[in-house]
C-alpha positions as CSV (number, residue, x, y, z in Angstrom):
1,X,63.7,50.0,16.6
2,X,63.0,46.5,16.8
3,X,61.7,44.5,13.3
4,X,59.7,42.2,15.7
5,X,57.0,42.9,18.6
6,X,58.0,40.7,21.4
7,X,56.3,37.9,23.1
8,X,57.1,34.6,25.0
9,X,58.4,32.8,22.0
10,X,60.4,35.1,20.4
11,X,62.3,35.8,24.0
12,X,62.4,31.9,24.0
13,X,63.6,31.6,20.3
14,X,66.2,34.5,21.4
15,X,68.0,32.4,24.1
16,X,68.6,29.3,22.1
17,X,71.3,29.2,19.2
18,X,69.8,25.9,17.5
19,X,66.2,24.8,17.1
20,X,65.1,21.1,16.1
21,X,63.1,19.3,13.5
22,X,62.8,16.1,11.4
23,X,65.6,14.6,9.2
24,X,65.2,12.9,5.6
25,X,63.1,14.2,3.1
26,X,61.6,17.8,4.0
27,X,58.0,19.6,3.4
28,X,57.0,23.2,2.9
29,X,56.0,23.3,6.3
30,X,58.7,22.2,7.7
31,X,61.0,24.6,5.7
32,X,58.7,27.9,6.3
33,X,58.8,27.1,10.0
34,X,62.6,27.1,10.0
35,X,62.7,30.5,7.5
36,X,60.5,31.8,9.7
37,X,62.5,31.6,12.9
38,X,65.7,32.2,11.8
39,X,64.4,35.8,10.5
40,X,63.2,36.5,13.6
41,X,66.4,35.1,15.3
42,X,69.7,35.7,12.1
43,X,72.1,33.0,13.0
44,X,69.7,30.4,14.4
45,X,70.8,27.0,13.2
46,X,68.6,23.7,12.5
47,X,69.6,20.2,13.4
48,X,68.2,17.6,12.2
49,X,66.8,13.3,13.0
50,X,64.8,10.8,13.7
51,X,64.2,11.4,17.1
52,X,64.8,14.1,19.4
53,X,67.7,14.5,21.4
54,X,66.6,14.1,25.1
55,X,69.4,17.1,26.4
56,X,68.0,19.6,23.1
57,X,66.1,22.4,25.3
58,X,65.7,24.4,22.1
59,X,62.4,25.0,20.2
60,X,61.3,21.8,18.4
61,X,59.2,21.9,15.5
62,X,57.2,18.8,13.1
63,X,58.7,16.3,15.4
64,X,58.6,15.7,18.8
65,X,54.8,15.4,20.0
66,X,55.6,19.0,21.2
67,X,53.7,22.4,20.9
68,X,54.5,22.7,17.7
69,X,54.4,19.2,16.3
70,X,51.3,18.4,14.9
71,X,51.0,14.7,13.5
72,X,49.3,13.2,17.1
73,X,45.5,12.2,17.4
74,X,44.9,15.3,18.7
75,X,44.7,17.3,15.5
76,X,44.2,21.4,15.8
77,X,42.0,22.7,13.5
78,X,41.2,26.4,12.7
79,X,37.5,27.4,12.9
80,X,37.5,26.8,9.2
81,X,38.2,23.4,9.4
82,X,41.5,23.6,8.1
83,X,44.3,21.1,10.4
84,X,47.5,22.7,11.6
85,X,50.9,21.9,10.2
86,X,53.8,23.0,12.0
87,X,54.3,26.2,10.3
88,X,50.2,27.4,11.3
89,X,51.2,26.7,15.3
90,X,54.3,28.4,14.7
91,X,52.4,31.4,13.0
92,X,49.6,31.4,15.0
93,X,51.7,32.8,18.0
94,X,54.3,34.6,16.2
95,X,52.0,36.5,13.1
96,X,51.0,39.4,15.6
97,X,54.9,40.1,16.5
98,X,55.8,39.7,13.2
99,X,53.5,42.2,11.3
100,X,52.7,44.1,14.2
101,X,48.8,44.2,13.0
102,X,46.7,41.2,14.0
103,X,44.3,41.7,11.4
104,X,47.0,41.1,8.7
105,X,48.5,38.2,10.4
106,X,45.1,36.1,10.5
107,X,44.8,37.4,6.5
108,X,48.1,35.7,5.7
109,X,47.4,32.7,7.8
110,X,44.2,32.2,5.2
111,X,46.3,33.6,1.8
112,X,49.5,32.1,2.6
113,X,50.0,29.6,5.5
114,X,47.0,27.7,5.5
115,X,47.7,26.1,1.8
116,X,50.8,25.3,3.0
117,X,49.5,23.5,6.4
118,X,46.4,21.7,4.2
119,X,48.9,20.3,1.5
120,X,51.3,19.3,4.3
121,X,48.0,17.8,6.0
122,X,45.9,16.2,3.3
123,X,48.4,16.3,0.1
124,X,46.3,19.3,-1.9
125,X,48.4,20.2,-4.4
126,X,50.2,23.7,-3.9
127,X,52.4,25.6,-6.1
128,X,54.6,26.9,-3.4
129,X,54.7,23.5,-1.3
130,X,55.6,22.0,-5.0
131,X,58.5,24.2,-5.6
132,X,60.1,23.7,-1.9
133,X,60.0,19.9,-2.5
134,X,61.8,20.4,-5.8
135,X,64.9,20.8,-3.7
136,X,64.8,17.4,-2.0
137,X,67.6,15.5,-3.7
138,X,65.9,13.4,-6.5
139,X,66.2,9.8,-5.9
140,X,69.6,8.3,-7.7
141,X,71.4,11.7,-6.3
142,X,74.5,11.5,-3.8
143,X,73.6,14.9,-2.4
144,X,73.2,15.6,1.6
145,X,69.8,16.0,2.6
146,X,70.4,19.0,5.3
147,X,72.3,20.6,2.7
148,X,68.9,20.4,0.5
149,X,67.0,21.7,3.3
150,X,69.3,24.8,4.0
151,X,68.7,26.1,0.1
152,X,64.9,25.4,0.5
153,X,64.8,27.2,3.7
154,X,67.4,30.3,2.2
155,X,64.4,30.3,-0.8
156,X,61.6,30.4,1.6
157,X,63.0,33.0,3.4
158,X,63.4,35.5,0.7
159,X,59.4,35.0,0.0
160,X,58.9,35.6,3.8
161,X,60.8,38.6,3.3
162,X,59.2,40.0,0.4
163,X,55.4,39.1,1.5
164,X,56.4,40.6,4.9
165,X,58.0,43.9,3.3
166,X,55.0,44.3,0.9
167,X,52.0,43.8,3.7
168,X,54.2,46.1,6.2
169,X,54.3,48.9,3.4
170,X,50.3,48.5,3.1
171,X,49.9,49.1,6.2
172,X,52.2,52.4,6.2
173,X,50.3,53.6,3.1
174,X,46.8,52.9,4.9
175,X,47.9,55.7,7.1
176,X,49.6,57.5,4.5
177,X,46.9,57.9,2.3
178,X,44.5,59.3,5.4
179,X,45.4,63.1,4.8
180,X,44.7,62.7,1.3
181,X,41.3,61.2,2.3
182,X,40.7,64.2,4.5
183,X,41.4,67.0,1.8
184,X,39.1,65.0,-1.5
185,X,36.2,66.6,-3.0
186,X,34.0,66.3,-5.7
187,X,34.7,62.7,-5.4
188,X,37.8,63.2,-6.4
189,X,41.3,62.0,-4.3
190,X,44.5,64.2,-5.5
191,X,48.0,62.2,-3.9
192,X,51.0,64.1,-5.0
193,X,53.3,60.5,-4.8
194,X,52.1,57.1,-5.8
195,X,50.7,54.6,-2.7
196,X,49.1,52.0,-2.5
197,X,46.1,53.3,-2.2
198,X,42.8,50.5,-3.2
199,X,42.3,49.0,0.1
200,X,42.0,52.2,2.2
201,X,39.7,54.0,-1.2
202,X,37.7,51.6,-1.5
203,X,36.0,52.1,1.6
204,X,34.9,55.5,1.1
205,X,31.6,55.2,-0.5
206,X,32.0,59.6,-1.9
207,X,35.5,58.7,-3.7
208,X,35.3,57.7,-7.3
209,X,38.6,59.1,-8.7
210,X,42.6,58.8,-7.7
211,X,44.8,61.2,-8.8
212,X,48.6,60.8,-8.9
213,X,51.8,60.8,-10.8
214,X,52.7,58.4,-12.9
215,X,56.2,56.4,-12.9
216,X,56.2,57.1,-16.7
217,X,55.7,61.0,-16.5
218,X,52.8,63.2,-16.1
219,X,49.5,62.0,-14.3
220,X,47.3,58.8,-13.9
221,X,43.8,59.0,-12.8
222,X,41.5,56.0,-11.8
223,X,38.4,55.1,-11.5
224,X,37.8,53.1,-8.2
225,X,36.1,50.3,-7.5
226,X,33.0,49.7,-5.3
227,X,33.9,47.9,-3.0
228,X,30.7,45.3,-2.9
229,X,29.5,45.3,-6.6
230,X,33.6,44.8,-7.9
231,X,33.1,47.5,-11.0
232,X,34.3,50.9,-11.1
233,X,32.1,53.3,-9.7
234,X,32.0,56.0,-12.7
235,X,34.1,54.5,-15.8
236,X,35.7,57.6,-18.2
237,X,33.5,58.5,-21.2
238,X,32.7,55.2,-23.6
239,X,34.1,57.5,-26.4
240,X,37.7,58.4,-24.9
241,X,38.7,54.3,-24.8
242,X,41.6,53.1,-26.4
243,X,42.1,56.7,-27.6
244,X,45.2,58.8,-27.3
245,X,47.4,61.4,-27.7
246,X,45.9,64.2,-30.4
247,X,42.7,62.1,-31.2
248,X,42.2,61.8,-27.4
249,X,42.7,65.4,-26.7
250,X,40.2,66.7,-29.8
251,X,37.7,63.7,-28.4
252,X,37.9,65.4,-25.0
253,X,38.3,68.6,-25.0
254,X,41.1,68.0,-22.7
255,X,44.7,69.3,-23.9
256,X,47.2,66.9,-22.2
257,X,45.0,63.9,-22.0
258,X,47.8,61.1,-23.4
259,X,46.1,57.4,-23.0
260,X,42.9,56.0,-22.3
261,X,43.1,52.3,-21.1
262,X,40.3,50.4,-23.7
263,X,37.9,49.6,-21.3
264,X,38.1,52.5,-19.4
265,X,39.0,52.7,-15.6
266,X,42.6,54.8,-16.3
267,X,43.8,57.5,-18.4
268,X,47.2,59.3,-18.1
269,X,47.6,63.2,-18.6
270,X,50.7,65.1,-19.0
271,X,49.1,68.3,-16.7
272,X,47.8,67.1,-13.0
273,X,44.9,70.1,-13.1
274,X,43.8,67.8,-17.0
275,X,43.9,64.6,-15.0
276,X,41.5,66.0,-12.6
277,X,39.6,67.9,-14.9
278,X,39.2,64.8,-17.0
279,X,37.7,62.7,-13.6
280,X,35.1,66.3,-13.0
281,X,34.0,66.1,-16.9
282,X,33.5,62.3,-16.4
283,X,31.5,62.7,-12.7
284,X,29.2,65.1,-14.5
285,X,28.5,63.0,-17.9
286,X,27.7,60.1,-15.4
287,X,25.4,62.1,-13.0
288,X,23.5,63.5,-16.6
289,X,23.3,59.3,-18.1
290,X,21.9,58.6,-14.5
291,X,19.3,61.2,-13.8
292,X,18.4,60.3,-17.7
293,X,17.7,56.9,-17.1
294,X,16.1,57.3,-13.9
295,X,13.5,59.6,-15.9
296,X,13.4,57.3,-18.3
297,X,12.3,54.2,-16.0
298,X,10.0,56.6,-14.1
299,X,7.9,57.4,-17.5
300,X,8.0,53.5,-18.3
301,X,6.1,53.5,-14.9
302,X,3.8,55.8,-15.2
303,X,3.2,54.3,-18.4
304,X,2.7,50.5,-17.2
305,X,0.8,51.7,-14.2
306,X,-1.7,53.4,-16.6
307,X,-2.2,50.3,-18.3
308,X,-2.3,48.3,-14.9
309,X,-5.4,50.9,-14.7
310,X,-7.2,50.0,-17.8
């Protein structure tokens, strides 16, 4: 199985042994763009100069006037405003065939790429862009700058690799998580492995627990997060944070209850059936401190419409 999807780039990138960009002192976007091809195409080297060869029939990229050069007048700008650098017309027709999903490859245009293309555009500062320039040769140095740009691009390719491998398991544990989805009840989701499981929870309005086991032993459960307001949906009883072990257990009622995080969106349980059972005794204290506070806003109602009367 292929890592890549293809398209009419990477078939074009997978024909030439040597693509083409500017010499001297190099930019994040320049050194992404270069990462980025040579793990789609292992091997591919880089030349570098002032001006392009007129015989190079390889992919040119920052340099050039070409497709992927982007310092002419006419400036490409996303629908955000935010210009193009090199490395955003590079990703903007290789992110699908990369991730495979087109959805994530516009999300880490906006997280990842376009802070890159705006500092290499405007000069906004960015941490990333700041350390790739860290491996220019400083200025009383008698170092080769292509050997410079060879370490910078070997850094930026092990981020590549790790924000690639990291969005490509989400994606897996999206579907992973599904079945799970399919058997909850009472609000509650049971996994029996960890996944990543937020993104695809959070859209379920009926889920407020996540069950599963804990890399340290015995059980975590969670509270989740709604998904517009940003606060857990039905924290664990006010009384049970910070606790644990005995005093957590004789707090609860809850034998193997072992932690409960201080302000209250995770405890740990030795016993999977206590980690659920602690999520069903916190659902129903919730549902009683709701329907008591909706009374009590319904008698200050009656009360003030009364007076309204008077």
């Amino acid at each position: 199985m292929e890592l890549y999807m293809q398209n009419e780039l990477t078939e074009q990138l997978r024909q030439t042994d040597c693509v083409f960009t500017h010499g001297g002192k190099f930019h994040a976007d320049d050194v992404f763009s270069y990462a980025l091809l040579r793990m789609i195409h292992p091997g591919l080297l880089v030349r570098r100069g002032n001006e392009v060869p007129q015989d190079f029939t390889g992919i040119v990229f920052d340099i050039g006037g070409g497709a992927f050069d982007h310092h002419g007048n006419d400036e490409k700008k996303r629908e955000n405003g935010v210009p193009y650098a090199a490395f955003g017309l590079l990703w903007q027709q290789l992110g699908t065939a990369v991730l495979g999903d087109e959805k994530q490859a516009e999300k880490f245009d906006f997280r990842f790429v376009q802070p890159l293309d705006q500092n290499d555009n405007t000069g906004e500062p960015d941490e990333i862009a700041s350390l790739i320039a860290d491996f220019n040769p400083v200025w009383d140095a008698d170092e080769d700058t292509d050997a410079a740009f060879l370490r910078a691009a070997d850094f930026a390719e092990q981020i590549l690799e790790r924000k690639f491998s990291y969005i490509k398991s989400n994606i897996r544990a999206d579907e992973a998580v599904k079945p799970y989805l399919a058997q909850a009840s009472d609000g509650i989701l049971v996994m029996d492995q960890y996944l990543p499981w937020k993104k695809a929870v959070e859209k379920e309005e009926g889920i407020a627990f996540v069950v599963f086991p804990s890399n340290r032993g015995g059980y975590c459960a969670m509270s989740v997060k709604d998904s517009v307001l940003k606060e857990t949906k039905c924290p664990f009883p006010a009384e049970w944070y910070g606790k644990r072990d005995k005093e957590l257990a004789e707090i609860s009622g809850i034998a193997s209850l072992r932690f409960c995080h201080k302000t209250g969106f995770m405890l740990t349980a030795d016993e999977k059936e206590d980690a659920i059972l602690a999520c069903r005794v916190s659902r129903e204290k919730e549902k009683k401190s709701r329907i008591f506070w909706m009374r009590v806003k319904k008698a200050f109602r009656k009360k003030k419409s009364r007076r309204d009367v008077r």
